[in-house]
Phi, psi and omega in degrees: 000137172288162187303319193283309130018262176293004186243344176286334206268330188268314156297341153309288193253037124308292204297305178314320146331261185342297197305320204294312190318320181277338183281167174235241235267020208252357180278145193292189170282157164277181188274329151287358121319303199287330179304288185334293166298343174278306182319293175314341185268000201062015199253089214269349159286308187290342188269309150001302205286319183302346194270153162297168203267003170227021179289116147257171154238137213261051191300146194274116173088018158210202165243167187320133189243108157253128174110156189288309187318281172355304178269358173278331167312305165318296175287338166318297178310306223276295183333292173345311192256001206221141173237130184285140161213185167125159162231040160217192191191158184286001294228146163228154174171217195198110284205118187217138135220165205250148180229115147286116178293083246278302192296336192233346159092010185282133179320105167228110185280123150287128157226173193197180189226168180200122201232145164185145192245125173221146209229118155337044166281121192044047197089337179252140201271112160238163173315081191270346159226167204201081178244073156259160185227171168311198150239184196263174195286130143354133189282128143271152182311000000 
């Protein structure tokens, strides 16, 4: 990723943090809230509900969960053997936005993947790692 590039993709999603962090008490939960307090509850239903009812998932070291039963199934197995604790937490995806160029009016589609680690401090979840990346270039034909 070029440097201007990877400091727009990082601050897209910093400011999108922020913004969820900022709205207020009339903005619904986010789907990482709503992870978060089920995951801690250990509860494979309440974490089911975040997901859409055609929601997938990647389990790590496993395979792809499609559709919500699937993934409660999937956390249900994990819960079985495992208890959440902790005061940090995970976030992964994928990234798509249009970046314009104020001098030349030019287009630029980003797309990207993205891991970041935020950690309980002093009351507030901040960022102690933050990696987005491109995707990688077509394969050539």
């Amino acid at each position: 990723m070029h440097m201007p590039n990877r400091l727009a993709a990082g601050l897209l999603l910093g400011g999108l943090a922020l913004a969820s962090t900022m709205a207020g008490a009339a903005e619904p939960q986010s789907a990482g809230d709503c992870f978060l307090a089920a995951f801690k509850a250990s509860d494979a239903d309440a974490v089911a509900a975040c997901y859409a009812e055609d929601g997938i998932i990647w389990f790590p070291g496993g395979p792809m969960a499609r559709g919500r039963e699937a993934i409660r199934d999937g956390f249900a197995g994990f819960f079985a053997h495992m208890t959440a604790t902790g005061d940090t937490r995970t976030t992964w995806g994928t990234y798509v936005f249009t970046m314009v160029d104020k001098a030349t009016q030019a287009e630029t589609t980003e797309r990207g993947r993205y891991v970041d680690v935020q950690k309980l401090i002093d009351g507030k979840w901040l960022y102690v790692v933050d990696h987005p990346s491109d995707d990688p270039p077509p394969a050539a034909e």
